[in-house]
N, C-alpha and C positions, 0 to 999 in steps of 0.2 A: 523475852525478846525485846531488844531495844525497836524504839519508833523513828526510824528515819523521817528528815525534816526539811525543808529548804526553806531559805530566808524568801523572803517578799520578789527580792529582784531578782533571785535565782528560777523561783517558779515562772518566772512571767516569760525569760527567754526558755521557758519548754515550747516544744511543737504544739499545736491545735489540731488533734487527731478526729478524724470523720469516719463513721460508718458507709462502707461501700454504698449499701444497699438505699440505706436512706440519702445519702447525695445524691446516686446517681438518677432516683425515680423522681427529682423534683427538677429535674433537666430533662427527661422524656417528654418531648412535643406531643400535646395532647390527644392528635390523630391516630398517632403509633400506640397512646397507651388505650383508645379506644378498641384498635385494631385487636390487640393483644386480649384485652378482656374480653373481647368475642370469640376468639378463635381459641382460649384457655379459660374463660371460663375463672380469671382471677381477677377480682378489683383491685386496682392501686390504690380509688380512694379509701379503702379501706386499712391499707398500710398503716398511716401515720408516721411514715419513717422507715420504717422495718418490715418486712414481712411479715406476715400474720402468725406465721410457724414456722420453727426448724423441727421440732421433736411433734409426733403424735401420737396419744394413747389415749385408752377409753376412758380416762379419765382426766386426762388433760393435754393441750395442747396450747403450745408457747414458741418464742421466740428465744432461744439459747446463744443459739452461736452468728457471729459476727466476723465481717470481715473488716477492719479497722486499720485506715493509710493515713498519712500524712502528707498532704499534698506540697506543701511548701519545704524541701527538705535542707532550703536555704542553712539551716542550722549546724548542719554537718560538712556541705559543697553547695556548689552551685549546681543543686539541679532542682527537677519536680517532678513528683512521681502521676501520670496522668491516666485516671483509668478509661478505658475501653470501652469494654462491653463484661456483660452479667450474666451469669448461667440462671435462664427462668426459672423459677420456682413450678412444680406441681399443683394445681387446682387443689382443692381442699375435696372435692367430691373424687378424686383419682385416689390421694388416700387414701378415704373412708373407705373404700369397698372392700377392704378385710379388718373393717375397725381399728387396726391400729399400725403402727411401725415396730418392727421389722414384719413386712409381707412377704409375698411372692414375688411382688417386684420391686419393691426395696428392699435391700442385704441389710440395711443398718437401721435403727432407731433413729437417725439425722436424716434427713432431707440433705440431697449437697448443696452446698453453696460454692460457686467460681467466681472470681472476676479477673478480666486480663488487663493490663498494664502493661506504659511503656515509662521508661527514664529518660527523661529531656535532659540532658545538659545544655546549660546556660555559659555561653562564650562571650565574656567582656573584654 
């Protein structure tokens, strides 16, 4: 297999791709994320960026899957791609109660992840 390459100035006009999840919790006004870890039982400060977990098992538990946008989509048209809102994540004590994923009330080995988005177009 050959190793694709880009010069110096080619790399630089790529996009700047951002993780949903960690952009969007470092924009959540701090009353609402107080709110929220009471009433679910999940810390943000404990994120770091990302969720604590997509996958749970009894013997490990991590952050797998990712929703990753590009907010300035300037490079292709003029628009921006602007997210919404975020499908909450599961408390970590909601999982555990059958030790692992796939349970009862999860079908899958993944936690879902959503987020909604709109397309701005930009009119000069």
């Amino acid at each position: 297999l050959k190793i694709l390459q880009l010069t110096l100035q080619e790399a630089e006009k790529l996009p700047l791709v951002h993780s949903i999840y960690s952009s969007y919790i470092d924009r959540v006004p701090q009353d609402l994320k107080e709110s929220v870890e009471k009433s679910s039982k999940l810390d943000y400060c404990q994120w770091k960026g990302e969720p604590p977990f997509t996958t749970y098992t009894e013997k490990w538990k991590g952050c797998l899957d990712y929703i990753m946008f590009c907010p300035d989509l300037s490079f292709t048209s003029t628009s921006s791609l602007i997210p919404l809102s975020l499908l909450e994540l599961p408390a970590e004590e909601v999982v555990k109660r059958h030790t692992a994923l796939p349970d009862e009330t999860f079908s899958s080995d993944h936690v879902c992840i959503a987020a909604r988005f709109i397309l701005r177009h930009h009119v000069h």
